[in-house]
Structure formats: C-alpha cells, structure tokens
N, C-alpha and C positions, 0 to 999 in steps of 0.2 A: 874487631870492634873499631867505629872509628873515634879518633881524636877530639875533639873541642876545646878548642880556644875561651877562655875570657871572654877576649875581644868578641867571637861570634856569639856567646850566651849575654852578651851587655849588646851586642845589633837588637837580638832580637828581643829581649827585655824591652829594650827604649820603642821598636817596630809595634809592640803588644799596647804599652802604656799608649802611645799615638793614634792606634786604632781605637783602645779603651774611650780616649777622649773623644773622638769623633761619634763615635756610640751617645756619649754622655751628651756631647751638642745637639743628634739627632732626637734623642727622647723626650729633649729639654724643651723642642720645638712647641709651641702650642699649634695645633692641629685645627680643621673645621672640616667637616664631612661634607663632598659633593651633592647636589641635592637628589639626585640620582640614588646614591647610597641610600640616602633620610630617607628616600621614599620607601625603597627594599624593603629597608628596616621597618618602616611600619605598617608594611601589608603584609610583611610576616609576624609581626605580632597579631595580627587581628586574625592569624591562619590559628584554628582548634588544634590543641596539640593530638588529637587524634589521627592528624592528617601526618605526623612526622613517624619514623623506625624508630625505635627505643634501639640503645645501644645493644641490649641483649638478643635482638631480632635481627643484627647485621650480621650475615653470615661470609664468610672470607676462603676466597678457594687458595 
C-alpha cells in the first residue's frame, strides 16, 4: 500500500477547489446561442414527434 503525505492530500485538495472555481466561472457565464443552433432548434420543434424513436424502441447490440 502506498504512503500519503499531508502535503500531497492538501496539493490536491487546494488542485480540486481551483478547478471547482473555474467550473463555477464557466457556468456563471451568460451564454447566447449561434444562430445556427436557434435555427436547429426550431425546425426540430415543428418536427411530429412521430418522426422521433421512443427510448423503448432503441435497441443496443
């Protein structure tokens, strides 16, 4: 089994919280969708959902 330091469980403690925060900047972000996307987006809404697989009909080899 190996050893662990302090020191190396307080590295990566302080490595976790720094990455935590950068997460926390990224979400924080206000966002605006390409208009590309917006388009996607609303010609698949106006698609019948007859035209999509129902989860139960996806079959997985």
């Amino acid at each position: 089994m190996t050893n662990v330091t302090l020191e190396e469980v307080n590295k990566n403690v302080l490595e976790l919280k720094r990455e935590i925060e950068e997460i926390r900047s990224f979400l924080n972000e206000d966002f605006e969708l390409a208009e590309d996307v917006k388009k996607e987006i609303e010609e698949s809404r106006k698609r019948s959902d007859s035209e999509f697989i129902s989860n139960e009909n996806i079959q997985f080899n």
